[in-house]
Structures are given as C-alpha cells and as structure tokens.
ZATOR-486633 format. One record per residue (C-alpha): chain; residue in one letter; x, y, z; residue number from 1. Coordinates in steps of 0.5 Angstrom, whole numbers, plus 500, padded with zeros to 3 digits. Each point is the difference from the previous one (the first is absolute). Last residue first. Layout:
% residues N
NODE kette rest east north  up  nr
NODE     A    a    X     Y   Z NUM
...
***
This chain:
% residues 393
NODE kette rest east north  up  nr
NODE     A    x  063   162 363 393
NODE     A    x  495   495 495 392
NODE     A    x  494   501 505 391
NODE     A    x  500   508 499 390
NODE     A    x  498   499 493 389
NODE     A    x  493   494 501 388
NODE     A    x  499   504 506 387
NODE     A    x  499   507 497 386
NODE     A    x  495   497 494 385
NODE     A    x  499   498 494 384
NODE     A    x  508   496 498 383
NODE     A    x  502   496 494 382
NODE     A    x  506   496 501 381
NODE     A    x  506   501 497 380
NODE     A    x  508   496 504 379
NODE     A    x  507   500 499 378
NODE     A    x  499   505 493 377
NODE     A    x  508   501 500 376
NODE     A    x  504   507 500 375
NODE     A    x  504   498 505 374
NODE     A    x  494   498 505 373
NODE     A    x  494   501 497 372
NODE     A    x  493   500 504 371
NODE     A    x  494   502 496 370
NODE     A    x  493   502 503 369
NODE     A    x  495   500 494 368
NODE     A    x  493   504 499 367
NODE     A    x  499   500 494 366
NODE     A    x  501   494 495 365
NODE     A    x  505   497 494 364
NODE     A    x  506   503 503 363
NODE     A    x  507   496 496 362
NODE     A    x  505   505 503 361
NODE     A    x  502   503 495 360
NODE     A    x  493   501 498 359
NODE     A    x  499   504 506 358
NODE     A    x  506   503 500 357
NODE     A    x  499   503 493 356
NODE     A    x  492   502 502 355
NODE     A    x  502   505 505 354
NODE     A    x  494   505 500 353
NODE     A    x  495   495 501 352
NODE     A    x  505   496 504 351
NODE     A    x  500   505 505 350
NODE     A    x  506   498 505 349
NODE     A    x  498   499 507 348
NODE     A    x  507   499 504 347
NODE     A    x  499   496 507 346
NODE     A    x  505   502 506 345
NODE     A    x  498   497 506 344
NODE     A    x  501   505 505 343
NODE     A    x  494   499 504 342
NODE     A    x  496   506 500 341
NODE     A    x  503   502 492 340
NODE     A    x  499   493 497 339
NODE     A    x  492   500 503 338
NODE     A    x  499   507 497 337
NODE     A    x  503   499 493 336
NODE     A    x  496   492 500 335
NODE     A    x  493   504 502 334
NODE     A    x  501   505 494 333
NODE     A    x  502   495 495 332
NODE     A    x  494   495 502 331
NODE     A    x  496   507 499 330
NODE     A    x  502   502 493 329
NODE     A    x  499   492 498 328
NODE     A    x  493   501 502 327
NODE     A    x  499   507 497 326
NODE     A    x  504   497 492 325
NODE     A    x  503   505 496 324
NODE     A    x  506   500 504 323
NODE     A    x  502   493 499 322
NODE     A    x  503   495 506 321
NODE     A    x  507   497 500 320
NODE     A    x  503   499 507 319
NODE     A    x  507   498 500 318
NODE     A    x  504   497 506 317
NODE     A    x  507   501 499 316
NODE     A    x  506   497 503 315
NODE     A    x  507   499 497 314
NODE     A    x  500   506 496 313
NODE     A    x  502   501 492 312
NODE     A    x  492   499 497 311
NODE     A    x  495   503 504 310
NODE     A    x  503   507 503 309
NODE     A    x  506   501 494 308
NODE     A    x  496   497 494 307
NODE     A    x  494   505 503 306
NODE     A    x  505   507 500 305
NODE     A    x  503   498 492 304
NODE     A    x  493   500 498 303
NODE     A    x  498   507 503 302
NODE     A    x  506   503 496 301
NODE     A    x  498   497 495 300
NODE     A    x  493   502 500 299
NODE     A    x  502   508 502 298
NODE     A    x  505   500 495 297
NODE     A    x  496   497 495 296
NODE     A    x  494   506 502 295
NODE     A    x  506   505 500 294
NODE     A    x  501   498 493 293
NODE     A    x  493   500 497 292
NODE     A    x  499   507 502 291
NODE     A    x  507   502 497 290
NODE     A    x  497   497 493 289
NODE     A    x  493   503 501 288
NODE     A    x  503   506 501 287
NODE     A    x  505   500 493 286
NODE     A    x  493   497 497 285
NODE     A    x  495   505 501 284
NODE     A    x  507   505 497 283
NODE     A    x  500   496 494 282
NODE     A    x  493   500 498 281
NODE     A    x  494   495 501 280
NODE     A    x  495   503 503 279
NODE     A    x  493   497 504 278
NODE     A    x  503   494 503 277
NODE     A    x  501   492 498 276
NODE     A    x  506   499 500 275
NODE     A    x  506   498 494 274
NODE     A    x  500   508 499 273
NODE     A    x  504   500 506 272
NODE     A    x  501   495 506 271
NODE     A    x  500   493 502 270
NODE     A    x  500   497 506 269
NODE     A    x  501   493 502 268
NODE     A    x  502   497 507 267
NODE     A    x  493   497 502 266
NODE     A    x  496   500 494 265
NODE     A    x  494   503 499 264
NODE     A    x  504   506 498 263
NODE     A    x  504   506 505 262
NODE     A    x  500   506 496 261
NODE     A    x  500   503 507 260
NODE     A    x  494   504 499 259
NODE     A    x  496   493 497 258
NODE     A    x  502   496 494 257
NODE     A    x  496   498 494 256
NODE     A    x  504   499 495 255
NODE     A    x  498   501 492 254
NODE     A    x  498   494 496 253
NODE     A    x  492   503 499 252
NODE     A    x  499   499 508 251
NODE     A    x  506   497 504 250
NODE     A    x  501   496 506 249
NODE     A    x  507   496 501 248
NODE     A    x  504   493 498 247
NODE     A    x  495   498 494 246
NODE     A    x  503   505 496 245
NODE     A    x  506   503 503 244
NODE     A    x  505   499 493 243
NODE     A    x  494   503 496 242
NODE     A    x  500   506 503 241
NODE     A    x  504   505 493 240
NODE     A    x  492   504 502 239
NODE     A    x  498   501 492 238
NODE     A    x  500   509 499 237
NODE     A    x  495   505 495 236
NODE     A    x  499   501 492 235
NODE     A    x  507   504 499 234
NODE     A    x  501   498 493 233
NODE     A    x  506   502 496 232
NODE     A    x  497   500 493 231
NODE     A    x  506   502 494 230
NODE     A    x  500   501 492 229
NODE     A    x  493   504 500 228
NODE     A    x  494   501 495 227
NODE     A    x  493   499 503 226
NODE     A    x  496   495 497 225
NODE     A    x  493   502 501 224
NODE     A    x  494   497 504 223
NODE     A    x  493   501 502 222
NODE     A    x  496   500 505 221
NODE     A    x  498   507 501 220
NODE     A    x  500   500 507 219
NODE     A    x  505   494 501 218
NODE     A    x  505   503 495 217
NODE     A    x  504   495 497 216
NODE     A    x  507   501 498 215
NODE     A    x  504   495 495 214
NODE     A    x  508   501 502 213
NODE     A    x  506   502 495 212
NODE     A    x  506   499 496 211
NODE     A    x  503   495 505 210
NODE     A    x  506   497 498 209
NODE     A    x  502   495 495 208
NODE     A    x  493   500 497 207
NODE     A    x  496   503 504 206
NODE     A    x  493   500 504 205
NODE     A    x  498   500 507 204
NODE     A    x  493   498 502 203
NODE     A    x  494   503 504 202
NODE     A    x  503   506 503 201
NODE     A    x  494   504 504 200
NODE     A    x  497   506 500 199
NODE     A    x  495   505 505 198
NODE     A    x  505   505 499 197
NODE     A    x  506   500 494 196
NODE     A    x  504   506 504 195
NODE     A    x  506   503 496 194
NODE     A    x  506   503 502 193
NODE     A    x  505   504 496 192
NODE     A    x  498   506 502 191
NODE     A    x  501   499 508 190
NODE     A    x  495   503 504 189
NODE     A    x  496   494 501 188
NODE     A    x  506   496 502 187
NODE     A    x  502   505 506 186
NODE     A    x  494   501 502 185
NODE     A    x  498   492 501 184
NODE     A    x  507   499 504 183
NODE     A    x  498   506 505 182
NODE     A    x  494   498 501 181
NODE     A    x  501   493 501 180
NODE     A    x  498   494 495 179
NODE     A    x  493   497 500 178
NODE     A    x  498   503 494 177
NODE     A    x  494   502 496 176
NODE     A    x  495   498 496 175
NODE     A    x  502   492 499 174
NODE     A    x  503   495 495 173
NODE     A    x  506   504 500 172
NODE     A    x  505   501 495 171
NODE     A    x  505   504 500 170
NODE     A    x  503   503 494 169
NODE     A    x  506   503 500 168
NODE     A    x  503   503 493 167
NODE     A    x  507   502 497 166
NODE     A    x  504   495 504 165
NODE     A    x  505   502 505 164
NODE     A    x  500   504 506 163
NODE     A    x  494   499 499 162
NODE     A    x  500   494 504 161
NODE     A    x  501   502 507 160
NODE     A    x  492   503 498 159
NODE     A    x  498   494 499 158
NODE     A    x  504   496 505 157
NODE     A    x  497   505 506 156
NODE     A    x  492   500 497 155
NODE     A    x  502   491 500 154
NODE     A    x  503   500 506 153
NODE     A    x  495   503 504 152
NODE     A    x  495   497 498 151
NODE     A    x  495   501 493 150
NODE     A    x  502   494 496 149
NODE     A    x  503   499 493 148
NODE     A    x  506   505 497 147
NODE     A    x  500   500 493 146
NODE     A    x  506   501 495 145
NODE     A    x  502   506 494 144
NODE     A    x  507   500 497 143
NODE     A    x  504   504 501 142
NODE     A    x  505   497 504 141
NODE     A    x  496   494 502 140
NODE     A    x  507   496 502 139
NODE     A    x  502   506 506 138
NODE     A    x  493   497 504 137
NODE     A    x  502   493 501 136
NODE     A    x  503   498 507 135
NODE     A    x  497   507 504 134
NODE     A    x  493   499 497 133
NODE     A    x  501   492 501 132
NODE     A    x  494   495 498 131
NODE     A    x  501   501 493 130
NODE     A    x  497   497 495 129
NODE     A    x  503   503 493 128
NODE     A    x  505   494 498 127
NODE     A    x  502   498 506 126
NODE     A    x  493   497 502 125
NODE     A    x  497   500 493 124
NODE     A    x  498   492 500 123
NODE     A    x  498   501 507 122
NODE     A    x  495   506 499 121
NODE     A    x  498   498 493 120
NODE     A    x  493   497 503 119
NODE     A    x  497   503 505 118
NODE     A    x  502   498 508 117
NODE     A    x  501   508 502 116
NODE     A    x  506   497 505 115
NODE     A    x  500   502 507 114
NODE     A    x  507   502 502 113
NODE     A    x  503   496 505 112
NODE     A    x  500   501 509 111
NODE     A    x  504   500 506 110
NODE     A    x  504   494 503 109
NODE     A    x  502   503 507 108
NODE     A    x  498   493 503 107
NODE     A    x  503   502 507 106
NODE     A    x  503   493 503 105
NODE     A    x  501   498 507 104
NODE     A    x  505   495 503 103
NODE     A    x  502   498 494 102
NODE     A    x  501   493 497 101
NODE     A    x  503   500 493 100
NODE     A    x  500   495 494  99
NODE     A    x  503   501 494  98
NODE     A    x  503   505 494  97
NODE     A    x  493   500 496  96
NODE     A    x  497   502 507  95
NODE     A    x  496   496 504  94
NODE     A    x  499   505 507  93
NODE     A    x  499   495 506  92
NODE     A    x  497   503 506  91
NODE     A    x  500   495 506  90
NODE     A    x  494   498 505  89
NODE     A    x  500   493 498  88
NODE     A    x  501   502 493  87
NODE     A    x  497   506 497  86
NODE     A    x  502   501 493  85
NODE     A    x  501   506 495  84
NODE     A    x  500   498 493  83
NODE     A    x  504   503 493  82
NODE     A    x  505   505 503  81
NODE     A    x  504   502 494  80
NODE     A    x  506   501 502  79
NODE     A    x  507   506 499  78
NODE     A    x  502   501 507  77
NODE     A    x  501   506 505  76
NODE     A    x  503   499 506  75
NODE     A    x  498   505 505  74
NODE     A    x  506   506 502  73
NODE     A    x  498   506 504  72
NODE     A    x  503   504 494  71
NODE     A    x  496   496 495  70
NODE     A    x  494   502 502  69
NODE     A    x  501   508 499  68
NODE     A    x  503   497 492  67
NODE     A    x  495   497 499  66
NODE     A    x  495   506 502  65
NODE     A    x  505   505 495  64
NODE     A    x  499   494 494  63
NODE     A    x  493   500 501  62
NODE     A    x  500   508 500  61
NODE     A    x  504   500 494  60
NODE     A    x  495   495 496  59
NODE     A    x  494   504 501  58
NODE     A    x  502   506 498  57
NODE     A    x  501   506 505  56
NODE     A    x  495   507 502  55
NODE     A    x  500   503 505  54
NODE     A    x  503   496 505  53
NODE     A    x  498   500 508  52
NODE     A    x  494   496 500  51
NODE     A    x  500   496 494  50
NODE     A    x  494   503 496  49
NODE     A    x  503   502 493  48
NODE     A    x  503   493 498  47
NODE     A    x  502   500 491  46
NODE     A    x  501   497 496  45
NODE     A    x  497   492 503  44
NODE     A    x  503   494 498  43
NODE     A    x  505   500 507  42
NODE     A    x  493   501 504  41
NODE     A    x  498   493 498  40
NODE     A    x  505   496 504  39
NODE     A    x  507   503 502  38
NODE     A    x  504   495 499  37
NODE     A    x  500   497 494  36
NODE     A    x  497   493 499  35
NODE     A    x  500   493 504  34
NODE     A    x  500   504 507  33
NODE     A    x  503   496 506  32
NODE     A    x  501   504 507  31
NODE     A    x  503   497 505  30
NODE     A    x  501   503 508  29
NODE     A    x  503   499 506  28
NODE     A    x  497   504 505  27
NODE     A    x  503   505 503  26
NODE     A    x  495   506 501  25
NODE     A    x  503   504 495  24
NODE     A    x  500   493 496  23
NODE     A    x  493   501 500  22
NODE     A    x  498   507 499  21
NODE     A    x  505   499 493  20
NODE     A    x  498   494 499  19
NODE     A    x  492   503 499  18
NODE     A    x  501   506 498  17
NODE     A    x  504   496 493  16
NODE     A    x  494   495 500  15
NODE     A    x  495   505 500  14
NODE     A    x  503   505 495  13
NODE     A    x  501   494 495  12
NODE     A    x  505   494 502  11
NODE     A    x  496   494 500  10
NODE     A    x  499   494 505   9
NODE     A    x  502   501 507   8
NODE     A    x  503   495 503   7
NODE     A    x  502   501 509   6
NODE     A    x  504   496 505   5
NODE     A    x  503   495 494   4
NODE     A    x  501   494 500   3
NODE     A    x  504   494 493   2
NODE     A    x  497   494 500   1
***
C-alpha cells in the first residue's frame, strides 16, 4: 500500500493553502481532487473581497493560488476519494486509484449546490438549469433567465448575468436578502434586475429547452407561469462529507471540528466549506487550510517523536494513563517524581491524546505499564498504584 505523510482531499482555496503551508514545513504532501482544481470558487465571475485584489474572476484567482503551491512542490493527483478509514490507528483514504495509508489527512472536500428538487429541474439540467453563472451565462444572450435564491451567490450571479440576457429575474421565496450590502446594492441598481419576493419556483417547463418556471406567490397564494429560456438555481450548499461519515462528528453533514481543525478522529482534519462554521467563503477557507496544515505538522511531528522513544530503543518502560481522568492524573504525577529521585526513567504517554499508539499497541484498559525491547511489547500489566510501576524497575 502505497504511504504518505500528509493526504489532503480537494484542492479549492482550502486544499491548495493547506499544501502550500505544509509543504513549507516539509511535509510530504498528496493532494487528490476528482474535479477542476480550484473548487466552487472558479464557478464564481467575479471575487471582490480577496484581501490585496480588487477585483478578480473566480477562476484566475483558483488558477494564481494553484500555481503558488505548485511552486513548493505537492503532488497533485486526479482521484475520486470514496471512503477514509482507520485501521489500528492508521488512516487509509479509498480512492478510485487505490488504497493509501497517510500519516494524517486533511478532508478539504467542500461542498455541492443545493437542487430546488421541483419537477423539470433534472430533465432540463444542460437544457436552461444551470448551476453555473460564470459556465453558462454567454448562452442566454438576449434572452430573459431567472436567478432562485437570495445569498451571496445568488444577487452576485445575477447581476454577472446581465452581461447577457435581457431580463434577470430573482427569485426568493423571502422579503428580503441574506446577501451583503455591497452585493445587494449593486443588483437592485441594476435596470435589468428584477426581484420576484415572497415567490417560489414550482416546476420547470419546456420542450427542448426551457422556455419558462410556474411561480407561486406565498402571500398571495397564487401562480403564474413566467416566461424565461434559463433557471440557474443558487438555493444554498450540501457538505461533499460523505467519505468521513461514521469516522468523525458532524451536525446536518457538515464537520465538526474545534480551533485547530482537529475532527473527532485522531489524525483527521478538515478545512473550508466542508466544516461547520459561521462563513463559508474563500478567503475563510485559505485560513482554514494553513490552520489545518500546521496542526498536521504538529501531530506528525508529534508521531515521529513517540516511534523514536517507544519503538526504536532497546529498553523502555512506558506508562500509559489518561489525562482526563483525576486518579490516573495522580498515579502519572507520582511515577514522574519517583523516576527523577531514583534516576530510573519512565516515560508517561497520554493515551487520551495518543489514541494511534494505543491501539497500535493493542491497550484495551487505562492505567497500563508496558516493557518493550526493540519495539516489542515484552510484558502489559495493568497498574493502580506507585509500587505496582516501580516493582517492574
């Protein structure tokens, strides 16, 4: 099985920061991505709050950060990553290309577009529904489209897109926007925009192509069929975390992770619009992906030190204990002071905080005293008190 110090999996803002960050910390580093490099933000026209740009489309700025990693040298692979496993402490990313074993492994997976789920929205998909602003715009030349949602994307695509069609209609199925200021300003100005409030799309129709949506006016509670030849639909994100379901804590499919973007499982980080957070946007993910990195570093780093003092010296005597547990806490403390008076050396690991070398070396219960010799287990025998430690010395 083919090993890697540090996986990561997908290459948007969060990905690409977080090679870049590692690699200059000198880890060796894979980044898998199954689609275009560069994630959701090379589907956006235009980004005007990237610190340090003014203004830059979507997919220049995807391609300028892939090019600032590629200058530290990650490997960068083509891979659909299907499942991410532990086995006996090890992670093991699935991909469509093989099995690889990782040191540690930073889910940067993003997320999809959210499907309206009305009839005609998958029949007509390449036929006027569009998920794609920056993809599809230059095809509704003078025609009229309608733009569903009331976020970010949706007011920013919709004033991209009259650049090209005739009318822009938005529709939302609230009184107001949850969009930016700046964003919202600039759509409502625009003569070709059109809001639709309090509405809700009920069925796509056509022929071929689309040629129009039956609106419903919550208020009101009536419809009407209003005649467009697109629909690009910006109706909210689904967390791409399915590869890590069952392995780490989520709410509503999204990550959980704490400050260091450190999941429930050991040795697993994630980063960007896959977490769970209060903003999704690239530059929240270009921080998360250099937070994630280091923290990598950190636990690899941390990895490599507990292989050279348990398992490549001739002698050692080990006690494992947990650091959430008072009494344990204790019995750590006691064995420290003991070693240092009589110059016997005992080394304390937390086998809360090092759960991969607990179950590397097969502890089922805490408190343990381990002798290895050569990286062997040469005897394990469950311990309560100071005597139980020192009578193995």
């Amino acid at each position: 099985m083919e090993k890697r110090e540090l996986v990561i999996v997908g290459a948007g803002p969060a990905g690409l920061t977080a090679a870049i960050y590692a690699r200059r910390a000198g880890l060796d580093v894979l980044l898998l991505e199954k689609g275009v490099v560069g994630g959701q933000i090379t589907l956006t026209a235009d980004v005007d709050n990237w610190p340090g740009l003014r203004r830059i489309s979507g997919g220049e700025l995807a391609v300028s950060i892939r090019k600032h990693a590629e200058e530290f040298g990650p490997e960068f692979r083509e891979s659909e990553v299907s499942k991410i496993e532990s086995r006996n402490g090890a992670k093991v990313v699935l991909t469509s290309k093989g099995e690889i074993e990782a040191e540690a492994v930073i889910v940067a997976s993003g997320a999809t577009f959210r499907k309206l789920g009305v009839p005609g929205e998958v029949e007509f998909s390449g036929r006027g529904v569009s998920f794609c602003a920056v993809c599809d715009g230059p095809f509704f030349k003078d025609v009229p489209v309608a733009v569903v949602g009331g976020g970010n994307t949706a007011v920013e695509e919709a004033d991209y897109l009259t650049r090209f069609a005739s009318k822009v209609y938005i529709i939302h199925r609230r009184d107001s926007f949850r969009a930016d200021k700046a964003a919202i300003q600039r759509a409502l100005s625009n003569p070709k925009v059109e809001v639709l409030w309090n509405c809700v799309v009920q069925e796509i129709k056509g022929s071929d192509m689309v040629e129009g949506v039956v609106v419903k006016d919550l208020k009101a509670e009536s419809s009407w069929e209003l005649p467009v030849a697109g629909v690009f639909v910006f109706v909210g994100l689904i967390p791409s975390s399915e590869a890590v379901k069952g392995l780490v804590e989520m709410k509503d499919g999204w990550i959980v992770t704490n400050e260091a973007m450190e999941t429930s499982a050991e040795g697993v980080f994630a980063a960007g619009d896959v977490r769970h957070k209060y903003l999704r946007q690239a530059v929240t993910a270009a921080g998360d992906g250099a937070t994630a990195a280091m923290a990598a570093y950190a636990y690899i780093s941390q990895q490599l030190y507990w292989q050279k003092l348990l398992f490549e010296r001739d002698h050692v005597v080990a006690l494992f204990y947990s650091a959430i547990d008072e009494p344990q806490v204790k019995l750590a403390a006691n064995v420290e002071q003991w070693s240092a008076e009589n110059k016997k050396e005992a080394i304390l690991v937390d086998a809360y905080k090092n759960a991969k070398i607990k179950e590397r070396l097969g502890i089922d219960e805490l408190p343990v005293i381990i002798v290895l010799e050569n990286g062997k287990v040469k005897e394990m025998r469950p311990v309560k008190t100071l005597e139980d430690v020192s009578s193995l010395f």
